[in-house]
C-alpha positions, 0 to 999 in steps of 0.5 A, a space after each residue: 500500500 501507498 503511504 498516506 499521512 493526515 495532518 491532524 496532530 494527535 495529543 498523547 491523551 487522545 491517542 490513549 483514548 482512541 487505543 482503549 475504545 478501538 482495542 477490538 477492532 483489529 478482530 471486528 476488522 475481519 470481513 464477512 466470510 460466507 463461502 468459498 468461492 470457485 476461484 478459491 475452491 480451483 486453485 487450492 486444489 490442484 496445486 499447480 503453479 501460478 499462472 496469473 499475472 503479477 501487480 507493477 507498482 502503478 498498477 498495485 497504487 491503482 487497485 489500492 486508490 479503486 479499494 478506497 473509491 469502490 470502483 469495482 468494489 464496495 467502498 473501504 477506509 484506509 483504516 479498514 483495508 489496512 487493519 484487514 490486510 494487517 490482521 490476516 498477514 498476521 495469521 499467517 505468521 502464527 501459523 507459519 512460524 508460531 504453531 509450525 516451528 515454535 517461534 514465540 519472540 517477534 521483533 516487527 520491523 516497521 516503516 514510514 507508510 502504510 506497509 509500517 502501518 500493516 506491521 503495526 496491526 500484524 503485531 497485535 495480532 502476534 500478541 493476542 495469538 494462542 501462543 504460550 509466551 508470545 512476546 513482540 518487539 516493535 522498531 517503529 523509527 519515523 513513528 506516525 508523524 502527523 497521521 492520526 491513523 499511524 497513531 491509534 495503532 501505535 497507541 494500541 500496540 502500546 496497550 498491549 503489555 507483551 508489546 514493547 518498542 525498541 530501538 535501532 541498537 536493539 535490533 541490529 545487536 539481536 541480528 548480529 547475534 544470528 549473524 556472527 555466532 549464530 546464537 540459538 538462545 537469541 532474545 528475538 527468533 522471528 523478524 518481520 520485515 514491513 518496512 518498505 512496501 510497493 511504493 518503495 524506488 532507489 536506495 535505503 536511506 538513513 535510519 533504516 540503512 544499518 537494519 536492511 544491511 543486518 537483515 541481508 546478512 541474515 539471510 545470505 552466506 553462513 546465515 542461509 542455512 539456519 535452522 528455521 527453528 532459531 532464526 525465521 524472516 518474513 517480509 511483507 508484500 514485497 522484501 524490503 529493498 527490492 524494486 517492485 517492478 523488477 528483482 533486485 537481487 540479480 548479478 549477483 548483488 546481495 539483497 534480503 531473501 526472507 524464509 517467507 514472503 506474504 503479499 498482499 492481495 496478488 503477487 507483485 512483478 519483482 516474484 515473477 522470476 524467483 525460480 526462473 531456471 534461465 537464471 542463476 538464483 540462490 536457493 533461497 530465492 527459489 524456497 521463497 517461490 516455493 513457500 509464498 503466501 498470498 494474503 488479503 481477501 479484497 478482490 472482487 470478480 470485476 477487479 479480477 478482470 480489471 487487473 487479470 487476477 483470476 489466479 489469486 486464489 482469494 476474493 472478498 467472500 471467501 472463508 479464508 484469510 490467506 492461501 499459499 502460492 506457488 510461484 515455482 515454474 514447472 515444466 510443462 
């Protein structure tokens, strides 16, 4: 999603108040699930590769603005596409890495615009998860400026008391654990990246240079094979520091290689060559092909053959939250 900021300035009282009266929307947010539709019921099915098209950047910014008009659609607030988009990313991460690997200390990663605004959601879903001893890290540098969206869901991770935000020094020494020694008993297991998301273009600047250098460490050389169980990355919609419209990690250029890339409402252009046999790709790169989750129940029919998303297994009706996605290419 696009970032997007009010000019409203909110008193740390307000804040708190809106936190207290608001602390159930997150779950209120979930939309009304009544069947499975076709589209879900063909591609979950068969288990074959995606074979649908993937969003450029202009075309992701133009869903997005047709969500908040109802074009094609019912008509959504940003309020309520990103607590819906935020919420259902988050499920997928406490099934994924809590309930399948064991994963119980989060650190979420948070950027400037909406894609931060998603991980702020995502990380009071972590925290009111059915996990015995769940406990989320927060790095939110830029915090929520003048929007006061921004600041009610920070004010409601704040209300959480197994929430606690930190700062650059703690997360870059939690990353360099895993890095230089490899630590199994490090006080963070699971990073979540929602830094930067579709709208992202040219390089990583300050304060976010140092964690997008540790996060890409962790992800390449030794650190590649890591035991899931003592270090899990997840990336939200896109990897941070990749270009949407084309991958960033050719040539052999270093980037963030995440365990597991959620994106939301329909795979983005930077995924459609993660497993192209004609080039050379780090093994990660094809497993993250492999393990991709598509998240989001948005898409209407009409969208669908607006953008040519029939593919996406996910529409707004349907019973489900998420639903993986192939993004392997097989030979016919």
């Amino acid at each position: 999603t696009t970032t997007t900021t009010t000019t409203t300035t909110v008193a740390a009282a307000t804040a708190q108040a809106s936190a207290q009266a608001s602390a159930t929307r997150i779950e209120r947010a979930r939309p009304v699930r009544r069947r499975v539709t076709a589209a879900t019921a063909m591609a979950m099915g068969d288990g074959s590769a995606y074979r649908g098209r993937f969003l450029s950047a202009q075309e992701a910014y133009a869903l997005d603005q047709d969500l908040l008009a109802g074009v094609g659609c019912e008509k959504q607030s940003l309020e309520a596409l990103m607590r819906r988009a935020g919420a259902q990313a988050g499920r997928v991460v406490v099934e994924r890495a809590g309930e399948a690997l064991g994963h119980k200390m989060f650190c979420v990663l948070c950027g400037p615009g909406n894609n931060g605004g998603d991980g702020l959601v995502l990380a009071v879903t972590l925290a009111r998860a059915a996990l015995e001893g769940v406990n989320v890290k927060v790095w939110y540098p830029k915090g929520p400026g003048s929007s006061a969206l921004y600041a009610m869901l920070k004010a409601e991770c704040e209300a959480e008391t197994n929430i606690e935000f930190v700062d650059e020094a703690f997360v870059v020494d939690a990353l360099e654990r895993h890095v230089n020694s490899h630590d199994s008993a490090a006080n963070v297991t699971c990073f979540v990246d929602a830094l930067f998301g579709f709208s992202f273009k040219g390089d990583v600047r300050e304060p976010f240079i140092d964690v997008m250098n540790c996060l890409t460490a962790a992800t390449n050389g030794a650190c590649a094979d890591a035991d899931e169980r003592a270090l899990y990355t997840v990336a939200i919609d896109i990897p941070s520091g990749w270009n949407v419209d084309g991958c960033d990690a050719d040539g052999g250029k270093l980037a963030f290689m995440p365990n597991l890339l959620i994106s939301l409402t329909a795979p983005k252009r930077c995924c459609a060559t993660l497993d192209d046999p004609a080039k050379a790709r780090h093994w990660r790169m094809k497993r993250m092909a492999q393990t991709h989750v598509v998240a989001g129940t948005f898409l209407t029919d009409a969208m669908c053959d607006k953008y040519g998303l029939h593919d996406v297994p996910l529409r707004v009706d349907s019973t489900i939250d998420f639903a993986p996605v192939d993004l392997s290419r097989r030979l016919d």
